[in-house]
N, C-alpha and C positions, 0 to 999 in steps of 0.2 A: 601414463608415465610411471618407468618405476622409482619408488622416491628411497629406496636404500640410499644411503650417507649423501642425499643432494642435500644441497645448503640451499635451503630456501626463507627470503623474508616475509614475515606476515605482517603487513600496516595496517594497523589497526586492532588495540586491545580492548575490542568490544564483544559481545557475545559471539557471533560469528568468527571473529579472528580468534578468539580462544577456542574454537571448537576446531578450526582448522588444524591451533598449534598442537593440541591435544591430539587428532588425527595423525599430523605427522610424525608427534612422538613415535604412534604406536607402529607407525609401517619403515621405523626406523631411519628418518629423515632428522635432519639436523636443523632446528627452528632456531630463527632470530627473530623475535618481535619487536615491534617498531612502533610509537608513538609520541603523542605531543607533552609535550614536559616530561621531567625527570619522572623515568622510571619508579621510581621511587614513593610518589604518590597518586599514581594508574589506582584506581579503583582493583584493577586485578593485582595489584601489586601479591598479594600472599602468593596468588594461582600461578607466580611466573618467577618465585624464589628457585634461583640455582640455574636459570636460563638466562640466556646473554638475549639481553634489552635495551634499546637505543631510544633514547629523544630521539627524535627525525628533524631534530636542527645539530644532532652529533654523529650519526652515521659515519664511518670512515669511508672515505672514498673507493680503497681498496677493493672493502667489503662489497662494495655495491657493482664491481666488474666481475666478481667471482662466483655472484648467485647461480643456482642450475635454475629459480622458479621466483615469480613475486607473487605473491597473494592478496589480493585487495579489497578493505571493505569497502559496502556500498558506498559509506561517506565522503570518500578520498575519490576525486577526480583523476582518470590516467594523466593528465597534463601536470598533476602538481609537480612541483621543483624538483623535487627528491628522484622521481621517477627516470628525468631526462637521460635519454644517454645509456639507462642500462640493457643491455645485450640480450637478455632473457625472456623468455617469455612470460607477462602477467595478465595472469587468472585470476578469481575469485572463488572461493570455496564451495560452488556449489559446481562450477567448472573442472575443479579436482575431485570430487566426492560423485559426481555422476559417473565418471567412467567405470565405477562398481559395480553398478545399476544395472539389473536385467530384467526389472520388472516395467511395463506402461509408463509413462509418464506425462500425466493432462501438466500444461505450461500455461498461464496465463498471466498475461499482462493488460495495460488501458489505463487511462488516468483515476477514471474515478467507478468504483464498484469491484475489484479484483477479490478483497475479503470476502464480503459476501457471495462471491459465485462459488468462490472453490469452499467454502463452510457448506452452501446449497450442496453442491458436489458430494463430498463426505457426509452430511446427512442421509444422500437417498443411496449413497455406495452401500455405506452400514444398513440401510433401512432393506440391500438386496442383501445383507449378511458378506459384504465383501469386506477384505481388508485392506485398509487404508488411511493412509499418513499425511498430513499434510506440512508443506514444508516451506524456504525460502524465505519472503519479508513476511511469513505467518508460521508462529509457531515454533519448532524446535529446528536450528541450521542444519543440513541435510549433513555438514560433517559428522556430527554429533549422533545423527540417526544409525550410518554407516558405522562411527565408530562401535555402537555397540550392540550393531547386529540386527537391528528392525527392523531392516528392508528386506530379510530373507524372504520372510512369510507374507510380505506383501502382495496384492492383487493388482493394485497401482499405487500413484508418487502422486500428488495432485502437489504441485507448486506457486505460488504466488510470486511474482517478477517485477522487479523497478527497473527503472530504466536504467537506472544506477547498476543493478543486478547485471542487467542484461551486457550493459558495455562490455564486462568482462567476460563474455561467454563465446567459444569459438565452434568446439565439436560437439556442445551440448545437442543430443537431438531427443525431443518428446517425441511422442505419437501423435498429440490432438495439441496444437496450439490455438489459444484463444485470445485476440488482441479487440479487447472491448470498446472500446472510444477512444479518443485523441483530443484535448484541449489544451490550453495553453499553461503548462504549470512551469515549475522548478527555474525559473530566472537568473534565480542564482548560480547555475548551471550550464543552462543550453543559451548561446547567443541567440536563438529563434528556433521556433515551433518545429523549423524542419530539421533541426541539429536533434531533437529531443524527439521528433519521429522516429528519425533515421538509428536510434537507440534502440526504441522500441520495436520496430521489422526486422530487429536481429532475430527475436523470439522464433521467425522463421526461416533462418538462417540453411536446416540441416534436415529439413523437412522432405519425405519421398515419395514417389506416387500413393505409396500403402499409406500415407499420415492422414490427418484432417486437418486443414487452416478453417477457423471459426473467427467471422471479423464481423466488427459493426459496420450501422446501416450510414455512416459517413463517408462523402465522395471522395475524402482522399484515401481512406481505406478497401475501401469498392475499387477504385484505381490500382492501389499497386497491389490487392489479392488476383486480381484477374490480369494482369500482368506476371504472374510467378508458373502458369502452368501447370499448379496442385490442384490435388482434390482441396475444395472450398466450400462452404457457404453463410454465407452472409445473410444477416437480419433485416430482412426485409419487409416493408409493412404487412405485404401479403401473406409471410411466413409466420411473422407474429401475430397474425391475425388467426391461422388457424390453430396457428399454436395456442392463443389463448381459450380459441373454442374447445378447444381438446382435454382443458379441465375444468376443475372449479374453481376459479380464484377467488370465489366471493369468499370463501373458507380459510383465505390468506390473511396472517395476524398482522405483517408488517405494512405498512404504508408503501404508496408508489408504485405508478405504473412501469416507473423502473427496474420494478424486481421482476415483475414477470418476464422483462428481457434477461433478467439476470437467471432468473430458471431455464430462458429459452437454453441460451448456451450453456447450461449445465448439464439439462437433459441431452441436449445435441451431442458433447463430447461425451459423455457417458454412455451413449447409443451405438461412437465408433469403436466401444471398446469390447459390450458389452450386449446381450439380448439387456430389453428393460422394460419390463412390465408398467400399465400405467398405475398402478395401484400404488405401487413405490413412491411415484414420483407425488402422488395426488397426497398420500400420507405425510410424506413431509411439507408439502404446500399449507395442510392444515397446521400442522405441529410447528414453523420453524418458527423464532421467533427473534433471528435478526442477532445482528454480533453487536459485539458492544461496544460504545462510543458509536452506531451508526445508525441514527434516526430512532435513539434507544427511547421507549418511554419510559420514564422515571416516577414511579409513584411513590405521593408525600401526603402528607395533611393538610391538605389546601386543595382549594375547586378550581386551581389554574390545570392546564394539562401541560406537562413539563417533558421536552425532547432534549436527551443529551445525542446531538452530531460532532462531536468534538474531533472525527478522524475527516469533517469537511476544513479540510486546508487549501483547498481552491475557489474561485469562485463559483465555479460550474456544478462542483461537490454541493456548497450551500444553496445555490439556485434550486437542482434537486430536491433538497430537503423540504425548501420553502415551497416547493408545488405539492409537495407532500402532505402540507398541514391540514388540517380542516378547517372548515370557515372557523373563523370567529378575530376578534382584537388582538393581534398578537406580537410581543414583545420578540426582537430579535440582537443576540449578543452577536458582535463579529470585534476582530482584534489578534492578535498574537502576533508572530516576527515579522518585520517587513522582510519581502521577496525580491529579486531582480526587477529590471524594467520590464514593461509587459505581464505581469503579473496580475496585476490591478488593473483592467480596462474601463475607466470610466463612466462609459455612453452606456454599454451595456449594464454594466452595474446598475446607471441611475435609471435606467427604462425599467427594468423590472423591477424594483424596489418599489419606484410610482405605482407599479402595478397592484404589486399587495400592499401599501402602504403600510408596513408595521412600523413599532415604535422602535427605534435603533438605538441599542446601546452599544458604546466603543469601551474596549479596555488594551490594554498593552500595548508594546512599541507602534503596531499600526495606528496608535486612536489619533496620532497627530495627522498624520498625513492623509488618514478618511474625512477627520473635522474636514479639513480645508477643501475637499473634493466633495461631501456633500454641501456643506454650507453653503460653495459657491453655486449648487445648482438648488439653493434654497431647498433642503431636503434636511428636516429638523434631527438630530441626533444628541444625544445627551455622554459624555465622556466621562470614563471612570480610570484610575490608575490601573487597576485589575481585579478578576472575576472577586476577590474578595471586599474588595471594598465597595463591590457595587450591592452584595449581598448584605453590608453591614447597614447602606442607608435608603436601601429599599424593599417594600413591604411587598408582599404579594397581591393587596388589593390596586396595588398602580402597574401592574402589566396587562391588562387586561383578561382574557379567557386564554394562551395558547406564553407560553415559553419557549423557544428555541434556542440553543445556542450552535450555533453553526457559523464557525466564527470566521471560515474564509482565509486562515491566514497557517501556516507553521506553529507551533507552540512553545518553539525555543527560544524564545526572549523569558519566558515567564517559569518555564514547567520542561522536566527531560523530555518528555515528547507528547504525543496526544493522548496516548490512554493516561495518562500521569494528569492532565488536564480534564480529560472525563471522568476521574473518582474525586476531582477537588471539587468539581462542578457538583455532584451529586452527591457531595458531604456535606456540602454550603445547603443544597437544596433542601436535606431530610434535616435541617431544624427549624425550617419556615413554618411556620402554623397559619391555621386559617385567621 
């Protein structure tokens, strides 16, 4: 699209939407930014002096039949109010800033492990001397990349996708998409698992014989990749079986048998783009050492072994981490925003909890509604207002040998988001003494 004098809105004055508004400035488009309370006290408020800004309970009617474009952030649902009714086409900024794009682009999405594939990704791209950026819900908004020129010199785009992301995406086409797993998140969102699928197989929307689709080893995803008629493949035990023979994982710093699927598909899309020695891939296996907030180990002055998982905001996320641990007595934090219905699955929850039995601690808006759903299945937990005040009345000799915190839940009731919650986490922790 060319965007000389279109009037387009951006909702949402969060990093992304200012990287957008920023964008459009420069290709000479006419921004109106759009958020909740008075303009006037937005966070961005300095960055958006002398530009026309709307609370999105003040929009003028007019305005909203006259756009050439809407630009959406992740956070804002296409159904909200505001949206109805208008004429236009809405995108989201990675929807408008890809059509620059003439470099590869690895796409990935899946509920839980996206970070860590595409950081695996960019480790062994650099480690072949390639160049490459990572972008999307990791790292710098891909307007911002465009705006000022970084994609020239690129070899590939490695992207990271929500579902959120993905809704807004129509002509985006990568080369290699990767749609990792599927469980039951965002409730606050998708009326059911298959409204919040059906977001997610956008990512392969625009895909050609020449692409690669790269899917896990789940039946509904096995289902509808082999249904699409693309080149494909899927994680399959047989495949990650030789695939794990084919290195040394014992030489791997992070926990989990999970990562080595998460290298499957890094190595795999990076093989459709690229020759790839195994040397590269075997270097970084030894060397990575895991992103942060994600089954991070945290070392302090104490003989507890302490894991910050504070980007597990699902259940499936924390299950993960807990198969991850090593034997021993282990203290587990869970807590932060309640989610939709469906979110919290009980049965499953309390079966595998019996299993490892750790000691359960509750903090924030969740700890009510876990009290009463462990309690009743007499499953002992102890509640705290939040991660602070459980640090103020308890010592490290009563957790026994392991700490986790993987807390299963959003972080927005307490902290702006998860990594905001994983440096409080491990601020608390480095003044605990033995």
């Amino acid at each position: 699209m060319k965007l000389e004098n279109k009037k387009v809105m951006v909702f949402g004055p969060g990093r992304s939407g200012l990287a957008a508004f920023r964008f459009l400035l420069s290709r000479g488009a006419t921004p109106i930014m759009v958020g909740q309370g008075s303009p006037a006290n937005w966070s961005a408020a300095d960055q958006l002096k002398g530009h026309t800004c709307y609370d999105q309970d003040a929009v003028p009617a007019d305005l909203l039949l006259n756009l050439d474009l809407v630009l959406l952030s992740p956070g804002i649902a296409r159904d909200h109010a505001l949206l109805r009714g208008i004429p236009c086409p809405i995108w989201n900024e990675i929807e408008l800033a890809s059509q620059d794009i003439q470099v590869p682009i690895i796409a990935v999405t899946g509920t839980n492990g996206k970070t860590t594939t595409v950081t695996m990704m960019g480790e062994i791209l650099r480690a072949m001397g390639k160049e490459v950026r990572l972008g999307g819900n990791i790292g710098t908004p891909l307007c911002e990349i465009i705006e000022r020129g970084e994609h020239r010199d690129l070899d590939v785009l490695i992207l990271e996708l929500s579902s959120f992301q993905l809704e807004s995406l129509f002509d985006f086409h990568p080369q290699v998409a990767v749609f990792l797993n599927i469980f039951q998140n965002h409730g606050e969102r998708y009326h059911s698992i298959e409204d919040y699928l059906a977001a997610k197989k956008r990512i392969a929307n625009n895909l050609s014989n020449d692409d690669l689709l790269l899917y896990g080893p789940q039946t509904e995803l096995a289902d509808w990749a082999e249904g699409l008629n693309l080149p494909a493949v899927g994680s399959t035990p047989k495949l990650l079986e030789e695939f794990e023979a084919a290195y040394d994982f014992g030489q791997m710093k992070i926990p989990g048998a999970h990562n080595i699927s998460n290298f499957f598909f890094a190595v795999q899309a990076i093989k459709h783009l690229f020759p790839l020695e195994k040397e590269y891939v075997q270097k970084v296996v030894k060397s990575f050492n895991g992103v942060e907030h994600r089954i991070e180990f945290v070392a302090t002055d104490t003989d507890l072994l302490i894991y910050n998982d504070s980007k597990s905001t699902n259940w499936d996320a924390t299950f993960v981490a807990l198969d991850s641990m090593p034997a021993g007595e282990l203290t587990l934090l869970l807590g932060g925003k309640l989610r939709g219905e469906g979110d919290c699955p009980p049965q499953k929850v309390i079966k595998l909890l019996r299993q490892r039995k750790p000691n359960i601690i509750l903090f924030g808006e969740a700890r009510q509604e876990l009290t009463e759903i462990f309690e009743n299945n007499k499953i002992p937990c102890t509640s705290f207002e939040s991660l602070e005040d459980f640090f103020e009345k308890v010592k490290p000799r009563d957790c026994g040998d392991l700490l986790l915190l993987a807390p299963a839940f959003p972080s927005f009731d307490q902290f702006e988001n998860y990594a905001k919650r994983g440096e409080v986490f491990k601020s608390l922790v480095s003044v605990w003494k033995k």
